[in-house]
Structure formats: C-alpha cells, structure tokens
N, C-alpha and C positions, 0 to 999 in steps of 0.2 A: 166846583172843586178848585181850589188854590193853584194846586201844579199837578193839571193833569197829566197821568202818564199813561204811555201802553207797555204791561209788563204781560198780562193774560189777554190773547183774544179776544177771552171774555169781557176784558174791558171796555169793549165795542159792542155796540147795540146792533142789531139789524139795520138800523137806520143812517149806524155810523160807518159801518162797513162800505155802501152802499154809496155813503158821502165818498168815501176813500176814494172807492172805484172812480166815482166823475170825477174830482181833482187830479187822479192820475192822467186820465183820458185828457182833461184839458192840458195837462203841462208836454203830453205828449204832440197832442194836437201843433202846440205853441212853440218848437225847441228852445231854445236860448238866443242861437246864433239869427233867428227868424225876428225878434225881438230888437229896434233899437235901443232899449234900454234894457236889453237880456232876462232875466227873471232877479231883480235885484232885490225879493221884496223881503231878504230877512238882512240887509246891509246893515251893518255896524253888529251885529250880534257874534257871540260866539258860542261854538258846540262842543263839548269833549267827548272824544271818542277814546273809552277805556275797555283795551282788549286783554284780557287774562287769561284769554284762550284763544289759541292759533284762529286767525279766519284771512283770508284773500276777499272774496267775493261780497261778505258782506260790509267787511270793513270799510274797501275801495268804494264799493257800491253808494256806503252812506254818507261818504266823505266826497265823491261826487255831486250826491245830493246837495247836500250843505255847499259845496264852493258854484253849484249853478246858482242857489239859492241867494247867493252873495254874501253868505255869512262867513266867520274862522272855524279854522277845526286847530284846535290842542289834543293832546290826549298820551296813548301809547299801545304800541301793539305787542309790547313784550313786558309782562310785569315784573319779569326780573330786572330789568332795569330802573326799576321804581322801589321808593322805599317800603315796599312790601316786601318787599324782598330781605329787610332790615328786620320784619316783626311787626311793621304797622296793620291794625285792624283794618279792615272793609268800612267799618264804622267812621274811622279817622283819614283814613282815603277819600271818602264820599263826602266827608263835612268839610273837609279843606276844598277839594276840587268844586266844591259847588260856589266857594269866592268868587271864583274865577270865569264861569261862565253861565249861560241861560237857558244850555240843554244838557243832559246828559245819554251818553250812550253805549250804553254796557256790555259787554259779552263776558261769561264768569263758566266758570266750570261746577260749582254748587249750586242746585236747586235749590230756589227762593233767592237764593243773593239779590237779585234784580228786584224784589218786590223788599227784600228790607231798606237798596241803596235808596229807593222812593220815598220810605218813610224817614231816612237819613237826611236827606235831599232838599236843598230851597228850592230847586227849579225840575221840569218833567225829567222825567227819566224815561229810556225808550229799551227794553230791552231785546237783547241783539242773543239770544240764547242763552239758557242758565241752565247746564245739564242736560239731563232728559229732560228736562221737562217742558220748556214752552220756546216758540221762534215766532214771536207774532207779525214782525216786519216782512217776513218770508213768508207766513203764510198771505196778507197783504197781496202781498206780489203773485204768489201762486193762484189767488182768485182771479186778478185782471189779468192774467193769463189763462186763464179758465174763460174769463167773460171773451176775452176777445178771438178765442177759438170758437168759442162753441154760441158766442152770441147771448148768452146766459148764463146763470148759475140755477135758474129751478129746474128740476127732472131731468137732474142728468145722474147717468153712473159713472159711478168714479170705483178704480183699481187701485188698492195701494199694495205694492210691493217692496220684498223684504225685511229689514229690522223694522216693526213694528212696537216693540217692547220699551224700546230707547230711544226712538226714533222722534225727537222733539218737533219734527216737520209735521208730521203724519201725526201727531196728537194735535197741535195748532190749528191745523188743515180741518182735522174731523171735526172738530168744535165751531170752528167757524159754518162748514159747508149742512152742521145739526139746523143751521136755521131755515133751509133749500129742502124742497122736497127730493134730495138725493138719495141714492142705492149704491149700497157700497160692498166692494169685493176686497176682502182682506187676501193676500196669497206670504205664508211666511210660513219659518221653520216652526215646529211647536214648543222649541225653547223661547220664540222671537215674537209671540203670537200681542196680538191689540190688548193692551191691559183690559182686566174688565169694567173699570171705571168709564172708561170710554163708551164700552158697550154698551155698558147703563145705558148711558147717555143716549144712545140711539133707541132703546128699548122706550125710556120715557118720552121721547120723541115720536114713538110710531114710524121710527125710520127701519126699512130691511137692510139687512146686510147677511153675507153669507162667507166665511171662514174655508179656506182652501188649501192645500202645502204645496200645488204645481198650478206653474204660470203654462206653461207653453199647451194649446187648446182651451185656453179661457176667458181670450180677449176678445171675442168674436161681439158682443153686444155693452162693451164701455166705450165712454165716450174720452177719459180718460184715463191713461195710464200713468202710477205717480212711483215710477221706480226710486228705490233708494238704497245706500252703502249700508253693509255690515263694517256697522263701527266698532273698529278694535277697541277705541280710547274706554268704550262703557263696559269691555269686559274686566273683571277680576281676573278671571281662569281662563288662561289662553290655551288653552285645549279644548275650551266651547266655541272660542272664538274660530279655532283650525277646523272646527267638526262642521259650520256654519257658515264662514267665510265666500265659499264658491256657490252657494243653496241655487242662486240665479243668476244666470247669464241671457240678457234678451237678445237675440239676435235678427239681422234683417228676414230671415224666413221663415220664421218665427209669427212674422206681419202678415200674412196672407189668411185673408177672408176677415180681416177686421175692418170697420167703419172707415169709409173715406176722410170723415172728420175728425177720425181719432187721432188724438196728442198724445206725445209723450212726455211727461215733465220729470225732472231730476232737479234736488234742491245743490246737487253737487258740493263735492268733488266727490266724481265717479272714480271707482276703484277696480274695475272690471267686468259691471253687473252691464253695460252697457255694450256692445262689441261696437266695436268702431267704423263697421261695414254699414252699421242704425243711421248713421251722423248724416247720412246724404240724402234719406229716405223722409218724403214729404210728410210721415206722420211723428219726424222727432221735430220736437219743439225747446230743448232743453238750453241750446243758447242763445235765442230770443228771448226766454222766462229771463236769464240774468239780467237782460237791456233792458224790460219790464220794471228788474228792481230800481233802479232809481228813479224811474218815473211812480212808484208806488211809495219809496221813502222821501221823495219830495213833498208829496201830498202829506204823510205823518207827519212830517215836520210840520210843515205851513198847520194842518190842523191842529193840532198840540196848542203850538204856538199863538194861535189864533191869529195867522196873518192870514189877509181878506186877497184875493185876486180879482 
C-alpha cells in the first residue's frame, strides 16, 4: 500500500495488532529521557494534527507522541479558526494540508470523513474519531492496557458499559478484541443498546456475549470493566439524552466480591458514571490507560511510517 493508514481497526490484521502491542511495550520499556539520543527516530518529519472536534487527551496525547518521536506537529484544534470555517471543503483542506506534511491526523465529527481525508490524502492518515463511528488509536491503547493488566488478550471477559449505540470506543474495542477468544457483557439503556452489526460480528465469530440493563451485581466474574459517558454531543433529542444521562454510576462498593485483577477502563472524559471515591481503589485503571496512550501512538506512528527501532 502507498500511504498506509489506520482509519478502521479493521485496518489491522491479528498480526498487526499484535506488532502494535510489542512496539508499545518497547518504547515504554526505553523512555526518552533513558536514551542518549532520546527516541529521535522520525527527525526532520512533520505531522498535522487536524481537530474538528473538541478533544484534550487524545490530541495532547498524539502530539506528545510525535514531539518524543522528534518529529513537528502543525495542525489545529479549533476549525473555526481555519478557512473552513470560510466554506472550504474537507476535500480542499486535506489536499492543501497534505503539501505540507507526512502524516496526517484527524478527528472530525462525520462518519467516514476520516476514510474519505485517506483517499484525498498523499501521505497516511490516522484517524483520531469520526463520529460514532470508529477510535482506532484508542482502542490501540485500550488493548495494551488490557495486555498489561491481565497478561493477555485471549479468554478474557470483558464489560462494556453505557452508551453502547454511539459509543465509537466500545465499537473499535469489540472489533479488535472479535479476534481473542473473548466474552462479552454489554450493560446499557435499551435506547443505548450494541448496534446489531456488531452483534453479527460476534455471532459470526462464535463469540458469547450476553445483554443486561444493570451494572451493579454483574461484575463478579469480568476481568474487565470498560465504563463509558453518555454522550450528549450524539443526541438529537435532548429529552432522551435527560431520560439516559445518570443510567450509571459505578461506585467503590459497588466493587466488592469482584476479581482481584479486575480493571477498570474509561476512554474519558468521565462525566459522573465514575464516583470519585473509585479513583483510589486498586481495581481503577483509567489514568494509567491515558499514560498508555502515547506509548501505543508512538508505535502507530513509527509503524505507519515504516520507521525501523
């Protein structure tokens, strides 16, 4: 492929997932600062980072990546300040912006944007969210955090909780982990429920899964728990969104008679589903997964790019 990109998980083979994983593990192994000559190995390059939709964690996160990596970051995190905001197409954004540098890194708020900027695109394109629909660098991150809790990714259960419907983590996530002999517990509202494409997907898999609408007495035999926000931004009608909003709240005592190794993962920003009394309790894991992400978008990058360590 010319300019390989990751816009779907699917983009990733079992075997490439799997690469991810060790390259993370090495660059974690290695810091920067541990390094006489730091991790310099994408110098002189440059990455644009184009955010069209609000993000902190994953923005920072990748632009962390990139400046350990020694490379530049261009980009923007407010498209109204950019001349899209004048009327310029996606199409004429992406074909200027790609002059200019030798990666690209998108977050958009329309499904597919991210797979049309690729085909727009001279150089990869890495998408950073496009709607509901996909987060592949997050889920990335969400498996080496998976591996490095629990030691693995085959035969384990995994919990997803809340928005399920819109929830672009928690579809990224289940398609990656379809390759794992995984058991999956859906707990969500029945307006919020796993699309059924997904389900397919597990059905054609021979994978079990089992549908729930209460969390609290159900966490006694997963290994992980993958809480997440009811997101206002994906409703229409915000009187579904007021009916749905509080569905879950996990609280620390809540935790009692679940597996000693059980994690808690959140792709964040938590909005209340987490109670704050969780935060100190040795089975949350949700701000180590963040410190995770750049040692998982480093390794995209470097492989994308095809730089060799």
């Amino acid at each position: 492929m010319k300019n390989p990109s990751l816009i779907s998980i699917t983009d990733f083979s079992k075997e490439e997932i799997l690469r991810i994983m060790e390259l993370a593990a090495d660059f974690e192994r290695q810091p920067q600062q541990r390094r006489p000559d730091g991790h310099r190995l994408l110098e002189g390059k440059v990455i644009a980072t184009l955010f069209f939709e609000p993000s902190t964690r994953t923005r920072l996160s990748f632009e962390s990546a990139i400046n350990r990596l020694g490379a530049r970051v261009i980009g923007f995190s407010d498209a109204n300040n950019t001349s899209v905001s004048k009327g310029e197409t996606l199409h004429d954004t992406i074909s200027v912006i790609t002059s200019y540098c030798d990666m690209i890194v998108m977050r958009h708020t329309l499904e597919g944007a991210a797979r049309y900027a690729s085909e727009v695109a001279g150089v990869p394109v890495v998408n950073a969210g496009d709607g509901a629909n996909q987060h592949p660098s997050q889920t990335l991150l969400d498996l080496y955090s998976i591996k490095k809790t629990q030691g693995r990714l085959d035969g384990l259960r995994i919990m997803m909780v809340g928005d399920l419907k819109y929830g672009r983590t928690v579809h990224s996530l289940l398609e990656a982990l379809s390759h794992f002999n995984t058991e999956f517990t859906f707990v969500s509202p029945a307006e919020l429920r796993m699309p059924a494409e997904y389900k397919r997907l597990l059905d054609e898999r021979g994978l079990k899964y089992r549908e729930l609408t209460e969390l609290e007495g159900n966490m006694a035999d997963e290994d992980i728990v993958y809480m997440t926000r009811i997101q206002k931004e994906r409703f229409n009608d915000p009187m579904e969104y007021e009916r749905v909003k509080n569905a879950y709240v996990l609280r620390r005592e809540m935790l009692e008679g679940v597996k000693d190794t059980m994690k808690i993962l959140h792709p964040l920003p938590r909005v209340g589903e987490i109670a704050t009394d969780v935060d100190n309790d040795p089975h949350a894991y949700y701000f180590e997964q963040v410190r995770n992400g750049v040692w998982a978008r480093m390794a995209i990058i470097c492989y994308l790019l095809g730089a060799k360590k």
